[in-house]
N, C-alpha and C positions, 0 to 999 in steps of 0.2 A: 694430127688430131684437130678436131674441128668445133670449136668453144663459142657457145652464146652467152652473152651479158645480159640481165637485166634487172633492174634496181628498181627500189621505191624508196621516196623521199625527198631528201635536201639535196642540193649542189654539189656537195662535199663526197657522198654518193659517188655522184656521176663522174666528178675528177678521178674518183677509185677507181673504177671501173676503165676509164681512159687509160691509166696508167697500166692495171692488170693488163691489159689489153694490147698495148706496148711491149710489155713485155713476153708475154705468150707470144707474140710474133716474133722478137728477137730470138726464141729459141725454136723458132722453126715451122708453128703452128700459125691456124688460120682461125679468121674469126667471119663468123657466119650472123646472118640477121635472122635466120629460118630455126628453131627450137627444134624441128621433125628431123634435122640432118644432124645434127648439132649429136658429137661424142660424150661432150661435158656441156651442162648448165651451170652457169655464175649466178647465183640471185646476190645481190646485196639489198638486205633488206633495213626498216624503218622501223621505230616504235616509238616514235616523237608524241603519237595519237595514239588511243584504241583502234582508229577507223584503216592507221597507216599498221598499226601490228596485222590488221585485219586481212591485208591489203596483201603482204608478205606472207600470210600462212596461205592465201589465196595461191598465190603465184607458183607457190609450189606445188601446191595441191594437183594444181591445174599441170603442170611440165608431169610429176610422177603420172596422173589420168591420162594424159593423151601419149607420153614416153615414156613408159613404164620401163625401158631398158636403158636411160641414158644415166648418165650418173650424176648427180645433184651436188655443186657447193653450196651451202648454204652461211653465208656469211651476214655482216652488219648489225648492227643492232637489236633487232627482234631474234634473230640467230643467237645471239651472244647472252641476252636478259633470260631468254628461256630455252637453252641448248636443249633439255629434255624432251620438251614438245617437239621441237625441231625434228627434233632426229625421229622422234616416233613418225613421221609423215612418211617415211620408208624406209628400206633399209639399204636404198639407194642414194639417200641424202647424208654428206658429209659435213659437220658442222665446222670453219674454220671463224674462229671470236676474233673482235676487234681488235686483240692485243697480238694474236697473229696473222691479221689481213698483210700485213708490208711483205710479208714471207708467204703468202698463199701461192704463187707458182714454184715457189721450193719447195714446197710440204706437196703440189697435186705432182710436180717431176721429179723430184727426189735430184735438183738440181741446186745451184747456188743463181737462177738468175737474176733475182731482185739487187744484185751486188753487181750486176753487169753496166758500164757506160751508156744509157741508155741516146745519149743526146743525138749520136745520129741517124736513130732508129727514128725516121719520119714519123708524124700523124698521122693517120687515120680516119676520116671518116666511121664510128663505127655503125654498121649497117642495122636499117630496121627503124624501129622505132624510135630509136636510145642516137638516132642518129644527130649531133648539135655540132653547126657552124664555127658557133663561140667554144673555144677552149678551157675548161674547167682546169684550174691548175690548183690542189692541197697544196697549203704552203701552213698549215695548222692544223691541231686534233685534241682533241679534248677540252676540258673547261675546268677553269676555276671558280667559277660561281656558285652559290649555293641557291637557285632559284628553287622555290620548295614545291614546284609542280613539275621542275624536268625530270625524265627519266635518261634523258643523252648522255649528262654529267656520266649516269652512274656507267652507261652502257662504255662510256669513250675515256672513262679515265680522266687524270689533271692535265693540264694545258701544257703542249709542246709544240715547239715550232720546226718544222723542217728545214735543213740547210741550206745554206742559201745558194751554192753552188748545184744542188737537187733541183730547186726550184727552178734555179737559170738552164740547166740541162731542160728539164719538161720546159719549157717558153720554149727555147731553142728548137726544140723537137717538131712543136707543135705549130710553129713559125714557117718550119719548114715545109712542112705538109700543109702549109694556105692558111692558115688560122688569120683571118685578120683583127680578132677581139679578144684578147686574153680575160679571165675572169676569175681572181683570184680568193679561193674558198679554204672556209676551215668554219669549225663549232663554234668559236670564242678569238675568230682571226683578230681580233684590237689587242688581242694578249701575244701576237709572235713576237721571240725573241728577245721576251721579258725574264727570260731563265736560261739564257745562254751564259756561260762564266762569263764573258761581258755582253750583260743587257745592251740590246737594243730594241729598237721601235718597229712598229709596222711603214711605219714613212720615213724610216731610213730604207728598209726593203723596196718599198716602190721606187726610188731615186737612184737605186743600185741598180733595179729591174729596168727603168729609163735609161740610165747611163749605158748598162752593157748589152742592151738588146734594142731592136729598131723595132720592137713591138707597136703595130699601126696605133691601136685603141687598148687600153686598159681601164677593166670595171673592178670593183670590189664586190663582191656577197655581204650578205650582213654583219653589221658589228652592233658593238652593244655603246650603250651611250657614254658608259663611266670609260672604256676604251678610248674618246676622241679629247683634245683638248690644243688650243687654239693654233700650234703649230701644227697639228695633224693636217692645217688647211694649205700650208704650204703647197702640197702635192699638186695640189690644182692649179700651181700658176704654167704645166707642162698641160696644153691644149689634149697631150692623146689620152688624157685620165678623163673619163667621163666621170661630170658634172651631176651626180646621182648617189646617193647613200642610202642604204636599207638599212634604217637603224630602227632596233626595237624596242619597241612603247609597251605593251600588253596591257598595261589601264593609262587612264589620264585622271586615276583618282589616287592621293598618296596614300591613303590608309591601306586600300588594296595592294597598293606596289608595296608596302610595307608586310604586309603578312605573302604578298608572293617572294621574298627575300630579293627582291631586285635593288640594286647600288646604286640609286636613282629616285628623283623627285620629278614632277610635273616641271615644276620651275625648272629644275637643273636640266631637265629633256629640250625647257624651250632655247634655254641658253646654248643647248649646242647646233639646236638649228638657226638663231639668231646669228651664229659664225660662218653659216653656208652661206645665208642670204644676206651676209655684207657682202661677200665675195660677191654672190650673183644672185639677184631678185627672182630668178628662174632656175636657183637652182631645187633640183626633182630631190624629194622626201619621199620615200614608200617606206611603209612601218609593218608589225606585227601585232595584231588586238587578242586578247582571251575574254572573252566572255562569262557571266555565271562561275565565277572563282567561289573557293569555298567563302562566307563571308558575305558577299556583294552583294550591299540592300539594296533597294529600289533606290534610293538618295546615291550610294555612291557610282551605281550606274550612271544616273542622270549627270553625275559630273564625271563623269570620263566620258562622256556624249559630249558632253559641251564644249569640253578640252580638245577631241579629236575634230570638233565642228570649226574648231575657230583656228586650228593647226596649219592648215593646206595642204595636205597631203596630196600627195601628185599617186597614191593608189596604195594598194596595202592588201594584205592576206588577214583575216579573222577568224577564231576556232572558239567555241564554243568550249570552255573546259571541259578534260580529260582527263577522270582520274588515273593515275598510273604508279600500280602496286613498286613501293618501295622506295615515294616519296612524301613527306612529309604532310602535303596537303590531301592525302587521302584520310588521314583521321582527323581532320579539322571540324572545329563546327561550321552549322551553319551552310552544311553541304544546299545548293542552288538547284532545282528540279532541272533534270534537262532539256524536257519540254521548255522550260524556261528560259534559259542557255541559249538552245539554238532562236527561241524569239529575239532574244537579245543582240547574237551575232547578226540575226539577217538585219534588223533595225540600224546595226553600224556598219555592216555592207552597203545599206542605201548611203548615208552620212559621205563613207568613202568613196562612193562612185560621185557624189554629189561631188566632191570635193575633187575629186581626179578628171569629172569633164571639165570645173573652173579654171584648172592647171591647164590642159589642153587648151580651152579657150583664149587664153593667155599668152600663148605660142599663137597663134593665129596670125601670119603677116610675117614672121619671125623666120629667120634662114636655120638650116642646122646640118649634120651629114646623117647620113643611115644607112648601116649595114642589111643588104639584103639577106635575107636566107630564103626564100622561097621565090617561085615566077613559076605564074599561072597562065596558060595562055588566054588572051583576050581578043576580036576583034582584028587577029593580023597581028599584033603585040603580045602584050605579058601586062601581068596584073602583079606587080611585085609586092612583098611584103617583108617587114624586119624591122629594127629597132634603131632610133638616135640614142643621143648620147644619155640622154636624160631618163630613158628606155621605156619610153612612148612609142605604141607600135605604129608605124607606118606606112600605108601602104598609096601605089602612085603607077601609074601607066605609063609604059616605055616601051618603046619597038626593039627592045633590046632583050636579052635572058639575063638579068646583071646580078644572078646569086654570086655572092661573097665578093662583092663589089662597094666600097662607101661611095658614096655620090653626095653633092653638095643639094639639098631641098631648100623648097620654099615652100611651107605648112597652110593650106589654102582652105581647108575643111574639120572641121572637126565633128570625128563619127562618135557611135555609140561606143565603139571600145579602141579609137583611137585616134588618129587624124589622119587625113589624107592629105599628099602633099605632090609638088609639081617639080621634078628634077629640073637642076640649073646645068647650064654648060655645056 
């Protein structure tokens, strides 16, 4: 049988889909980039937004219109929040919910492989679009928080962490097959291994993931702020942990953070990037902004502008609020026009690009390594591109083809959406 993947969303997603993927090959099957050949469609879908629920009834819509004969799983989030719509999209589409993704190749082979050794079943490249360099590895699912505008919480359940021997198998896997960046994802990842019978940490995990594995480069995905606290920075005295945290802000006003139910102050936000950047004056902040919250005057706008303005962010993603049926913040007052909203967000998109070319600027003259993922041809050369540590993209000319190569730079230019830089050595 001949299986395509494709997903909308977050990280965490994409690690899923790695691993289905994994496993459908260790029982014998193939995985295809092409939809028109393809036996079975995988979608996992998204409903973090309206725009991303949007996105996933799209994608199916589209495989049943142009495949009318293939047969649809229709998994993740948007799948799982409204299985009845789902399934109406045809009667070719099979809904499996986020509380049985870990078992979806057992329920589509009526086999037991999700229980199978997977560790020496190589990586993958998977083909197509959905194809990434960097290795996406779950090692977390769900959430304990009660933010009163997620819908994830509801979609993904309370907060569990994956074992830790599961996790080292996928590295290991994935190690094998060339991976030279591991990237370790989950909902609420600052919460692994806080409800094991014996608790433990996320940066016990990483120093277990260092010790037992020769993994080149290790990044983190997002974590939440009340998650870090000041030994969390340890991690960073081992050079292959990139120097980079996606920790999310969504206001820089506390009233607002206060009716979004977020475990967090402005203040207490700045105190934990004040820990990265004793470590390292350069080290990369990227956050998350909501805009137009139910609530949010024009006064507490302006100060979450001025908070994100005076922060440094080295880059960030902004969403314009979302209502979304079945969270708290949909009967609030004080609901914000969306017309409104989206003026909002593009005004702190400018803020954040300001703030991400001064980061960039600031590297300028400065060494660092970068993983290629792409080469372009140029001139008799390649025109390579991919990310340092900090994951500032970079791109730099070389008579070489050097994807999935780290190479030592020297950061020479700083472009509109990243830097250009001069390989050493």
């Amino acid at each position: 049988m001949r299986i395509f993947f494709d997903t909308v969303g977050c990280r965490l997603n994409q690690s899923e889909i790695e691993r289905l993927a994994r496993e459908f090959r260790a029982a014998g099957h193939s995985i295809t980039g092409n939809r028109g050949e393809a036996d079975l469609v995988v979608v996992n879908t998204c409903s973090v937004t309206s725009q991303a629920a949007s996105d996933s009834r799209q994608k199916i819509r589209q495989v049943v219109r142009l495949f009318p004969a293939a047969q649809i799983i229709a998994t993740g989030c948007w799948a799982t929040l409204e299985p009845e719509e789902t399934q109406a999209l045809s009667g070719n589409v099979r809904v499996v919910v986020n509380a049985e993704k870990d078992r979806l190749t057992d329920i589509v082979l009526g086999d037991s492989v999700s229980e199978m050794d997977l560790s020496l079943i190589e990586r993958q490249l998977l083909p197509g679009s959905r194809q990434r360099m960097r290795a996406f590895i779950k090692v977390q699912d769900g959430c304990d928080a009660c933010c009163t505008y997620c819908v994830t919480r509801i979609a993904r359940g309370k907060s569990r962490g994956e074992p830790v021997e599961r996790i080292l198998a996928d590295i290991r896997s994935a190690l094998s097959g060339g991976a030279r960046e591991i990237i370790l994802s989950g909902v609420q990842l600052g919460s692994w291994g806080i409800h094991f019978p014996t608790p433990s940490r996320l940066s016990d995990l990483i120093k277990i993931i260092l010790t037992e594995t020769d993994v080149p480069r290790l990044r983190l995905s997002s974590i939440e702020p009340w998650d870090i606290d000041p030994e969390f920075f340890s991690i960073f005295s081992d050079s292959r942990v990139c120097r980079h945290l996606h920790i999310s802000l969504q206001s820089g006003c506390a009233a607002t953070l206060k009716r979004m139910g977020r475990r967090t102050s402005p203040g207490e936000y700045l105190e934990k990037l004040s820990f990265a950047r004793q470590l390292d004056p350069h080290f990369s902040i990227t956050t998350d902004v909501i805009t137009g919250f139910p609530g949010e005057t024009f006064q507490e706008f302006a100060e979450s502008m001025e908070f994100i303005r005076r922060t440094g962010f080295s880059g960030g993603h902004v969403f314009p609020f979302s209502s979304r049926k079945g969270t708290p913040a949909v009967a609030m007052p004080g609901q914000v026009p969306s017309r409104e909203g989206k003026q909002r967000a593009a005004r702190v998109r400018q803020v954040l690009e300001e703030s991400a070319a001064e980061y960039r600027q600031s590297l300028l003259g400065r060494k660092g390594r970068v993983l290629w993922e792409t080469a372009r041809p140029q001139d008799g050369g390649f025109l390579l591109a991919g990310f340092n540590q900090e994951f500032i993209r970079v791109t730099a000319s070389s008579p070489q083809e050097l994807v999935n190569v780290i190479s030592p730079v020297q950061y020479t230019r700083n472009l509109e959406t990243g830097l250009f830089g001069e390989i050493l050595g």
